[in-house]
N, C-alpha and C positions, 0 to 999 in steps of 0.2 A: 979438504977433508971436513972442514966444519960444515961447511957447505951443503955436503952431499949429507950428514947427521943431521942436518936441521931440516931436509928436505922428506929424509924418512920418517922425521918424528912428526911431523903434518900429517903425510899420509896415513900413520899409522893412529893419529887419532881422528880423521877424517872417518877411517874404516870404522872405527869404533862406534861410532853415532849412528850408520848404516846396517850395522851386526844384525839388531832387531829385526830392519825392513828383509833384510836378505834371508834371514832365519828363518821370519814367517812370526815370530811373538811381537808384537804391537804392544806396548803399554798402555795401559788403563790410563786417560784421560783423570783429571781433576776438575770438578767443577764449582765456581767459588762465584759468590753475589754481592754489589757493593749498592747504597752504602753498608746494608746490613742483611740478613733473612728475615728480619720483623720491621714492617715499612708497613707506612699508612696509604689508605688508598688515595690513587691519585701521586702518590711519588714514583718520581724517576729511578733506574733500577738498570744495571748493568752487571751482565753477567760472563763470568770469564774464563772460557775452558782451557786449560794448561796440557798443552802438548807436547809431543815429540818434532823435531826438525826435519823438514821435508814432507811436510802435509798437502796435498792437494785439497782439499777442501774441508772442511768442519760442520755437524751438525748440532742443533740443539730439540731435545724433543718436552712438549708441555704432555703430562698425563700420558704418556706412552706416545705420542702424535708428535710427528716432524713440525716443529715448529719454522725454524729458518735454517739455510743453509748458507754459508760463506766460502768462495772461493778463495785460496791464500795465492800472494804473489810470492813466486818464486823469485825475481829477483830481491825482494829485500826478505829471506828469511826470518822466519820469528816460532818463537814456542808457544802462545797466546794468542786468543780469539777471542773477543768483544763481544757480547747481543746488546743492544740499549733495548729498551723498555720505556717510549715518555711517560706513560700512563696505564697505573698496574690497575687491575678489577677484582675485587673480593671473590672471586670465584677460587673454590679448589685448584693449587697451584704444586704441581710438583715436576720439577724439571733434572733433564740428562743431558749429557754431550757423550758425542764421536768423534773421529773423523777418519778420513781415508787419504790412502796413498796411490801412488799409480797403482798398485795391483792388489791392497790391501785394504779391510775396515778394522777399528778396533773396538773392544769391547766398549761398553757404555759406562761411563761414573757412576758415580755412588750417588744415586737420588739424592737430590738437594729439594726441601721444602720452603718455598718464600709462604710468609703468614702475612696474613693483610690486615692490619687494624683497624677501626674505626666502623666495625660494620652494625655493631650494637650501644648502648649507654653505657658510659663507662658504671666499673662496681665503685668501693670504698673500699682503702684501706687506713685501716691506724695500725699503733701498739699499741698492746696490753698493757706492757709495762711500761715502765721509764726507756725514753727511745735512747739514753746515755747507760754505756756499759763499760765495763772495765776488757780490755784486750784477754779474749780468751773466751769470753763469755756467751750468753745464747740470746734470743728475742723472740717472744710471741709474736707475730704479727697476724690482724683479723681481719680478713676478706667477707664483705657482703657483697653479691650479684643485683643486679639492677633486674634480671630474668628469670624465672624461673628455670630448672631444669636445665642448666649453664653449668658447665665444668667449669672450674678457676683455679687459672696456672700464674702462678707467682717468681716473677724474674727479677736479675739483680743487672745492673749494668754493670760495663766492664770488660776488661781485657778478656775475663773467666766468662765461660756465659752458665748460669747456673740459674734452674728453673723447679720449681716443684709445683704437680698438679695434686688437686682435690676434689672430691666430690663433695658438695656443701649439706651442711647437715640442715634440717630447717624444723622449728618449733612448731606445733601441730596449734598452740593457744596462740603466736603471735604470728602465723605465719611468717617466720621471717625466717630467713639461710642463712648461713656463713660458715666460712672454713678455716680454720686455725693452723697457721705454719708455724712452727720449732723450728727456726734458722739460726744453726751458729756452726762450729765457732767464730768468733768475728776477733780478724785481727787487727793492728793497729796500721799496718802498713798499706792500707787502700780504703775510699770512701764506699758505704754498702748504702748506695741508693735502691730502693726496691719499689716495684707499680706490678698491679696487680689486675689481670683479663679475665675474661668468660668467654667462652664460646661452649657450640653445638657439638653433641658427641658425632653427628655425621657429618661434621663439617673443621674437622681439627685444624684446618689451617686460618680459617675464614674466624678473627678475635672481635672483640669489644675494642670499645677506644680504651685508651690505657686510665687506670688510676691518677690520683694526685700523688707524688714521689715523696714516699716518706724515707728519709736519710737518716739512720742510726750513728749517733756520734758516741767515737773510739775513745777511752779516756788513755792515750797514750802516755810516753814520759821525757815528750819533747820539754821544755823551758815553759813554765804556767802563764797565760796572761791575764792580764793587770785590766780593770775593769771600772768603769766611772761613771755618774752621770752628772749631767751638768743644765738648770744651775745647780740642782740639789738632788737630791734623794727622797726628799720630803717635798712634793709638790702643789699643789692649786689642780682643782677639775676643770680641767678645756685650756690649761697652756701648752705649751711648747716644751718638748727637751730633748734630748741628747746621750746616749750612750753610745762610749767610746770604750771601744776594745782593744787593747797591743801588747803583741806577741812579738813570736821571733822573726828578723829580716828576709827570711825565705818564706814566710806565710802566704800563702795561695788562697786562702779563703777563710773567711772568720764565720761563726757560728753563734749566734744569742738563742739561748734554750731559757726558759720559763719552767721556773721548778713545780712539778705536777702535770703539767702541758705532756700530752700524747703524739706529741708533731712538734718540728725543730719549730722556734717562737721565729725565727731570721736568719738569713745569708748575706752577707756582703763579698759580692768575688773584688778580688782587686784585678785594676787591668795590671799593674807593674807590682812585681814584689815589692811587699811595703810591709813596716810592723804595726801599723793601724789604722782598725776602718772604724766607721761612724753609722747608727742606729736610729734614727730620726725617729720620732713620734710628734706630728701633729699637733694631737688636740689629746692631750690624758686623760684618760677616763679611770671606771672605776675596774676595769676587766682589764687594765694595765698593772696591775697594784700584784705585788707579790716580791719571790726570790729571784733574782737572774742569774748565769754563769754566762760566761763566754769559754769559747776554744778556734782553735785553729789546727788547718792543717797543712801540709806542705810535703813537698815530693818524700823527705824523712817522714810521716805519717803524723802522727795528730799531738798535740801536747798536751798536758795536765791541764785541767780545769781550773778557773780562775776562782777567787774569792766569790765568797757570796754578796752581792748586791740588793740590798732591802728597799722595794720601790713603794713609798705611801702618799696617795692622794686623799689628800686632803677638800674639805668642801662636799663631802656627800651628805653629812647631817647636816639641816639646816638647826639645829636647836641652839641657842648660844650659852658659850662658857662665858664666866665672868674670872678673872685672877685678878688680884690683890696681895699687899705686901705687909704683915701684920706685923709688930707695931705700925712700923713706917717705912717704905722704900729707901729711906736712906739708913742706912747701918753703919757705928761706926768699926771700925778694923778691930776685929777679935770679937765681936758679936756675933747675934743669931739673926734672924729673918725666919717670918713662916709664911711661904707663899701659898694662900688660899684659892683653890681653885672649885667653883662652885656652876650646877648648871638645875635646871628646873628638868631637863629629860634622863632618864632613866638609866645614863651609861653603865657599863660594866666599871670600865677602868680609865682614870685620866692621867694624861701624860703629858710632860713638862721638858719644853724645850730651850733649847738657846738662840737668837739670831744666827750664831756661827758654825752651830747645827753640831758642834763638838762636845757637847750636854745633853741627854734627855733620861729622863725619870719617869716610872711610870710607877700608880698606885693603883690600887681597889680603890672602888665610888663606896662612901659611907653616906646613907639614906638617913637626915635628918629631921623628926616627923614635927618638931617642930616650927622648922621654917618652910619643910615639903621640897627639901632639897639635896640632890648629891652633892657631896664634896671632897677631897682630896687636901689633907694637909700636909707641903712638902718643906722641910724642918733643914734650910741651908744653916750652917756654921761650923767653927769659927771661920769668920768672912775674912779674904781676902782679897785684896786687887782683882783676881783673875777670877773672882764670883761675880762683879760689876759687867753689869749687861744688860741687855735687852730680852724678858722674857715672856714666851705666849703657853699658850694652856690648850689642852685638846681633849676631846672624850671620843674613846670608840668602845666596841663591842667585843667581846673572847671570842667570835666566833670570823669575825671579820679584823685581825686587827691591824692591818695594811689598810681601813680603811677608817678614814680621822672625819673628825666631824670642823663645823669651820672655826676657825681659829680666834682665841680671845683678843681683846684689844692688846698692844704691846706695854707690857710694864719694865719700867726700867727701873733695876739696884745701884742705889750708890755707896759708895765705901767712902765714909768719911775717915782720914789720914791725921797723919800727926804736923802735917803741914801747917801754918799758918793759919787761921781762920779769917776772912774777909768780914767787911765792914758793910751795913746795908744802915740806908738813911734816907728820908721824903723829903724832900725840900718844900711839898705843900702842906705838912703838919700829919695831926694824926687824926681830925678832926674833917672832914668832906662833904659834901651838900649831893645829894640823890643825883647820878648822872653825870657827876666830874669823871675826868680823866684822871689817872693816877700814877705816878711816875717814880718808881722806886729806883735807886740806886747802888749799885754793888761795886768795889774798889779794894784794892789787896797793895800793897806795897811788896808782895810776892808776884815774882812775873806768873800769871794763870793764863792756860790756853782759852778756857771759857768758864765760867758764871754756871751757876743755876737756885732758880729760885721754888720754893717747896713752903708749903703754906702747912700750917701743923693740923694734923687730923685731915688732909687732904692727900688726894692719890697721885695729883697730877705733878711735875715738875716742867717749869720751863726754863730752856740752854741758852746759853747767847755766848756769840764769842765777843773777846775781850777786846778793848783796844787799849793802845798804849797810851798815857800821856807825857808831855818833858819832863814832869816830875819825876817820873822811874815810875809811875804807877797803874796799876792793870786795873779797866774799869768797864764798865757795860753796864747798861739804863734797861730797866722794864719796866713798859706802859701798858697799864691795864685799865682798861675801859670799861665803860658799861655796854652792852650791848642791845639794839634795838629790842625793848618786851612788848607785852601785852599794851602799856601804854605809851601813845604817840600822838605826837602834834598834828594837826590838821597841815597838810601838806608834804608831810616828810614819808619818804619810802619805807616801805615794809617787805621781810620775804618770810614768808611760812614755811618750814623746812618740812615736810614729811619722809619718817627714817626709820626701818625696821631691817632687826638682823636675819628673819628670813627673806624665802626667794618670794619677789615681788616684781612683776612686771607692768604697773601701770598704779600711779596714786590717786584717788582722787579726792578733792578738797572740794567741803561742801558749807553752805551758810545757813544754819538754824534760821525756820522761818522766813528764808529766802525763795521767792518764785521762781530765782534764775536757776539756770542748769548749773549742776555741778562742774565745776575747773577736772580736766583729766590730763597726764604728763606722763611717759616713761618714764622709767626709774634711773638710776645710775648707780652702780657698785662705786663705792669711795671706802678708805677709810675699813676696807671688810662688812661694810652694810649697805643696803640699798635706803636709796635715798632720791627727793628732787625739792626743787624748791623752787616754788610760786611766788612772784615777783609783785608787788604794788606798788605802782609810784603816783606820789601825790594823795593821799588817802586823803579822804571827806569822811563826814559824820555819816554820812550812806552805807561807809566799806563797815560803818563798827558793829559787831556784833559775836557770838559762838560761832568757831569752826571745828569741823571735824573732817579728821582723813582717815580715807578708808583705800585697802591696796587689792588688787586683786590678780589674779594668776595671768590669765586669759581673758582679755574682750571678748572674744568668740565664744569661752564658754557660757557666760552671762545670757548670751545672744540666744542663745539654746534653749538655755534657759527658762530665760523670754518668751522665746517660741512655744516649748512646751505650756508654761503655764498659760498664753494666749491659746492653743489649741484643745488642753482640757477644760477651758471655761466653755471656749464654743460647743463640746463633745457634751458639758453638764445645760448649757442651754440649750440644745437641739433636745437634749431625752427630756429635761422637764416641759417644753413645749409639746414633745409629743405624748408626756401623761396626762395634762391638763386636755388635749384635743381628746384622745380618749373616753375620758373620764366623760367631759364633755356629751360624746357620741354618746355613750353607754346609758347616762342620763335621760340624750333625750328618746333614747329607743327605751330607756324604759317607763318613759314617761306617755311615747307611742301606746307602750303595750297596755298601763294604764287605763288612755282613753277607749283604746277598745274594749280592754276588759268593760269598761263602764259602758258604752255601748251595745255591749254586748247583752251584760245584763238588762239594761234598760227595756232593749228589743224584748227580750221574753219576759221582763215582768208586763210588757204594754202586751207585750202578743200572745199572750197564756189564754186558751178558747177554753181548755178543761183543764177540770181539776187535779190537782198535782197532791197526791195524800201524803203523810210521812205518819207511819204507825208510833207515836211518841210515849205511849203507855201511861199509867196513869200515874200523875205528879202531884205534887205537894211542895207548896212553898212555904221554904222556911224565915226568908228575908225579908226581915219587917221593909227596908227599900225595894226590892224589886218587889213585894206585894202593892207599895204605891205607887209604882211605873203602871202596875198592873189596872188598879183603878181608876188613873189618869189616861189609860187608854179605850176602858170602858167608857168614860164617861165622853170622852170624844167620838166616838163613835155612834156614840148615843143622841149627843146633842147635835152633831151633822144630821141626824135622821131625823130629827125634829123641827129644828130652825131652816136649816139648806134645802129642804125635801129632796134628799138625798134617798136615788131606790138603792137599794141591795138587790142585787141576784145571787143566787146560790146557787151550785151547781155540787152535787151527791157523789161522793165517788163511786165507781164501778161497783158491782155486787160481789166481783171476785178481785178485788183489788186490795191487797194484805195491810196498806197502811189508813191509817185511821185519820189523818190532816185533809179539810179540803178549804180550798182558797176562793175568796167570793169577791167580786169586785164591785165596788162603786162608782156609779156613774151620778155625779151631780148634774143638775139643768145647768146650772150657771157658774163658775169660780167667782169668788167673792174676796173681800178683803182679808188679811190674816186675822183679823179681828171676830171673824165670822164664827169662828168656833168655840163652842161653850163654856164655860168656866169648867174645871174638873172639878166634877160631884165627889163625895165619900163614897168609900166603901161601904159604909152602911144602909146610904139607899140603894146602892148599885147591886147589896143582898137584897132587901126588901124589894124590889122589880122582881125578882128570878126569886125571892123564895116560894111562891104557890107552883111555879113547876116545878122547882124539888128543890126540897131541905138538904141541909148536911153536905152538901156539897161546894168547895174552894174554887177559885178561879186561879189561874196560874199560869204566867203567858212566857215561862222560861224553862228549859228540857231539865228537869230535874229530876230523883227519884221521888214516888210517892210510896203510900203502901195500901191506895187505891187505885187501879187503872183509873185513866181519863181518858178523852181525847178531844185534840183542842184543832178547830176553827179558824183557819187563818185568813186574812183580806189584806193584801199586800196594798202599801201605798210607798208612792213614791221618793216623798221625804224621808231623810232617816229617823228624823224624830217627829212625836206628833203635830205636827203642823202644816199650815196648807203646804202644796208643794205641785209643779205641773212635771209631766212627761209627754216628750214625745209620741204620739201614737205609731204605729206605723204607717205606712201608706195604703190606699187601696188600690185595690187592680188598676184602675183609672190615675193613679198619681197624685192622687189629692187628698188630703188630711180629712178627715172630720172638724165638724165645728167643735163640737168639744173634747177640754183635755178630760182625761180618768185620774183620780184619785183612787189610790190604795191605802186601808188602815190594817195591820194584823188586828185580828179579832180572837178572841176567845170563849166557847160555850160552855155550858155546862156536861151535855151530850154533843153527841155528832146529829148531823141535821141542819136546816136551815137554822139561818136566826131570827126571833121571832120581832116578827114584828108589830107596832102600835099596842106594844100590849099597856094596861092600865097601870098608873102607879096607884 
């Protein structure tokens, strides 16, 4: 009986699976894509259509087109079919399945679209706002395109697949696009990773490579964690450190956010559940410097946000502070101390710290125009034990104030106690010779762990530990020396320290008056300043003299330097060489132009055949001097025609010729010595010659007005002044000179006309 009940209840669900094929209704296929439908080009891609039992073969179709077909084996039944894909292509992609029975097809699935990324530049995405929200809350997030004219669809990962598209707006002044998504609410219970595509409006399947993944973190209300950094919080530019984040023992991944930062600062996944990961940084800088939080999340969702972490590096001012302890570093118990803190650069505010970094003060810079300095006075008391310590001094700026400038020398406070006071004594007197060693001694009948010794009016102390003697009593020696100076023995070593609390990359040490090349050394950071030191051993009377150091940034830049000033001197001696050639040239062309001019005239005073008139009108001189040029050129003209027998010819000008000047020239027999010409006569016999041809009449051999017409008589000569003088002639037809030269004198007559000649005195 059971028997034959188990055997109907087979059949009758056997029939059951079969109903559809026998009916004639076929169910709709499912078609599904692994690993995802948004896959990058060139990934593997398997696609899987979910059927009915008893399929003879299945298809898949790409864009309405049989892609492949699979035959199913009947003996091993299955409800599923396979397509792989090793390698997908950006091309529009929209796929179906079917499949058939022996005497049936069934409808086709619901379009599935695979999208292919990576076919354009990826866009940008950030937030607007703070990427940390409280559960419930919403998010800007702002998408720029790399393309223009690119739609941009905004996805989140995740179990949910959740997308928003836009079309981007774009400024007409900066050309630029971008689209703004309002994504919430965002709850605590899942991570909301988001990246952001573009693509082509005809092309909707076919994306950009995806954004950078910006991850909005949940402020949930798991257990808060706890946040450190190590070694400190207050660090050095370019060391190393450490922040350490722990949470709860199911934490799946820790988070470091940067308060003001638009993008999570850090991730740490952990591979095994653990409650803390670690934050590494390098080398700190100054873009390190700020607020941190940490958080975490885990399969329960995210937890409260950690304390605030204050990150300040230190060493970006190079200007130095100076601190001091006013009266005196040592205080006793129930005193005050004023720790002065002073610097020459212009800080806003200085702040005062502890070695143990469980102390810091900060004040306003008070600008004192007497010394031309800031400073800060910070007002410790009443003192106690736990005020003793080590402290340094720092300056920054209000607008920067995570970031410190470098750090003063370390000053230490002592608390003097009600304890015993120790005994200090020289065993070399009190009385010392220049260059002794000194050797002080400290001892207590109280067991003391260490000593310290402190000079009055001085800043420095130095510690020593104690030791015991059999007596019971606690003792420690300091030896103070002199230390190598200015002056030294011939033969004994020397080192010249060169030390500055800025940044200094190379020293160099030079010797007044010295021909040698200057000493140059890298620097070394000691101590918080840069420093090296130049070594002598064995000095002579040679090494003695003035040194000076000089530090400089960069070798290379100098070099430049260098260069430059070597190549503007060459660029100033090429253009001065070439205004001197110049100038030069210009000279002698115009010294060319010159000789021709004077050749030129020369030719036509020698080569003048007729008369050349100039209408001068009638003149009158009034200059008792040019009236004497005037008579000293008479009279040479005079006595050439008498001693020289020198002819005159004269030549009349035209009858229609308007000017009134004609030029006569002289031809001597012979040129003679300069001596040859007559003394100059007066003017009073040079009237009585010419006065029976007419009275009343001036001579006047310069264009002046008169206010009687004249017209004057010229005989060109060669000299400029009256004296003998030769000209070239020119040539004749044949090429050959004349024997003699021609003399030219200007002459002046009383009328126009020749001039008369041999007349009587």
């Amino acid at each position: 009986m059971t028997f034959t009940f188990t055997a109907l209840l087979c059949l009758g669900l056997t029939l059951r699976l079969w109903i559809p094929v026998l009916t004639g209704s076929l169910p709709k296929p499912i078609l599904r894509v692994q690993p995802d439908s948004v896959v990058s080009m060139g990934t593997k891609v398997t696609f899987v259509c979910e059927e009915t039992i008893g399929v003879k073969e299945s298809h898949l179709y790409r864009n309405g087109n049989l892609q492949r077909t699979v035959l199913k084996n009947h003996q091993k039944p299955t409800n599923k079919t396979e397509f792989s894909f090793s390698n997908v292509d950006q091309q529009m992609q929209q796929y179906q399945c079917s499949y058939r029975t022996q005497t049936k097809s069934s409808d086709y699935s619901e379009p599935l679209e695979l999208v292919v990324t990576g076919a354009y530049s990826k866009p940008s995405l950030s937030a607007q706002t703070n990427p940390v929200v409280t559960s419930g809350g919403y998010v800007t997030l702002k998408c720029e395109p790399s393309q223009d004219n690119h739609t941009l669809i905004l996805t989140v990962e995740g179990s949910q697949k959740h997308s928003w598209r836009k079309d981007p707006e774009c400024n007409r002044y900066t050309e630029k696009c971008h689209a703004l998504f309002y994504v919430g609410p965002l709850t605590s219970n899942q991570r909301w990773i988001f990246r952001c595509y573009s693509y082509e409006k005809h092309t909707p399947q076919v994306w950009s490579a995806p954004s950078e993944p910006v991850e909005l973190l949940v402020s949930g209300k798991l257990q808060k964690t706890t946040i450190k950094a190590e070694p400190g919080s207050v660090i050095r530019s370019g060391r190393a450190m450490t922040i350490w984040c722990q949470g709860d023992l199911d934490a799946e991944i820790y988070f470091l956010h940067k308060e003001g930062s638009h993008n999570t600062q850090s991730t740490q996944t952990l591979q095994q559940p653990g409650n803390k990961a670690k934050f590494l940084i390098p080398s700190v800088t100054q873009r390190h410097a700020g607020q941190y939080r940490c958080y975490c999340y885990s399969s329960a969702g995210w937890s409260e946000p950690s304390d605030t972490l204050e990150l300040v590096v230190t060493g970006i001012y190079y200007y130095g502070v100076k601190l001091s302890g006013l009266p005196s570093p040592v205080v006793p118990e129930g005193g005050n101390v004023t720790l002065h803190c002073t610097s020459h650069s212009n800080y806003d505010k200085f702040i005062l710290t502890k070695e143990d970094q469980k102390f810091t003060s900060s004040l306003d810079a008070e600008y004192i125009p007497s010394t031309g300095q800031h400073q800060a006075l910070f007002v410790m008391g009443p003192m106690t034990p736990n005020y003793s310590g080590t402290f340094r001094c720092y300056g920054y700026y209000k607008h920067t104030p995570q970031l410190w400038s470098v750090p003063s020398e370390l000053l230490k406070i002592f608390i003097s106690g009600p304890s015993r006071k120790p005994s200090l004594l020289s065993h070399q007197g009190h009385i010392l010779e220049p260059g002794m060693s000194l050797t002080l001694q400290c001892y207590s009948d109280t067991k003391y762990d260490k000593f310290a010794l402190y000079k009055e009016g001085g800043t420095d102390i130095i510690e020593s530990f104690s030791q015991w003697t059999k007596a019971g009593l606690s003792m420690t020696n300091f030896t103070l020396s002199v230390m190598p100076n200015s002056t030294v023995h011939s033969g004994e070593n020397v080192t010249l320290m060169c030390w500055s609390t800025y940044s200094v990359d190379t020293f160099i040490l030079s010797k007044e008056g010295s021909g040698q090349p200057p000493l140059r050394l890298k620097s070394k950071i000691q101590d918080q300043q840069y420093q090296s030191e130049f070594s002598m051993s064995g000095v002579t009377s040679k090494l003695s003299g003035t040194y000076r150091c000089y530090g400089s940034h960069d070798s290379s830049l100098y070099l430049k330097a260098l260069i430059g000033v070597s190549v503007a001197f060459l660029l100033f001696l090429f253009i001065l060489i070439f205004i001197l050639l110049r100038r030069r040239h210009q000279e002698k062309f115009r010294k060319d132009d010159e000789d021709a001019q004077k050749g030129k005239e020369l030719q036509l005073s020698t080569g003048a055949a007729e008369p050349v008139t100039r209408d001068r009108g009638h003149q009158k001189r009034s200059n008792p001097a040019a009236a004497t040029q005037e008579e000293s050129l008479y009279a040479s003209v005079e006595d050439m025609e008498t001693k020289d027998g020198v002819e005159l010819d004269t030549w009349k000008p035209p009858e229609g010729d308007p000017q009134g000047e004609t030029y006569a020239q002289v031809e001597p027999s012979r040129l003679r010595r300069a001596g040859a010409i007559s003394p100059v006569v007066s003017r009073e016999q040079l009237n009585t010659k010419y006065e029976q041809a007419e009275e009343g009449q001036e001579v006047d051999s310069q264009a002046t007005e008169s206010e009687e017409p004249q017209d004057v008589t010229y005989a060109q000569l060669c000299s400029r002044t009256l004296r003998q003088g030769t000209a070239a002639p020119p040539l004749s037809q044949a090429g050959e000179a004349p024997e003699e030269p021609s003399v030219y004198a200007a002459l002046a007559t009383a009328r126009p006309g020749a001039v008369p000649k041999n007349k009587k005195q």
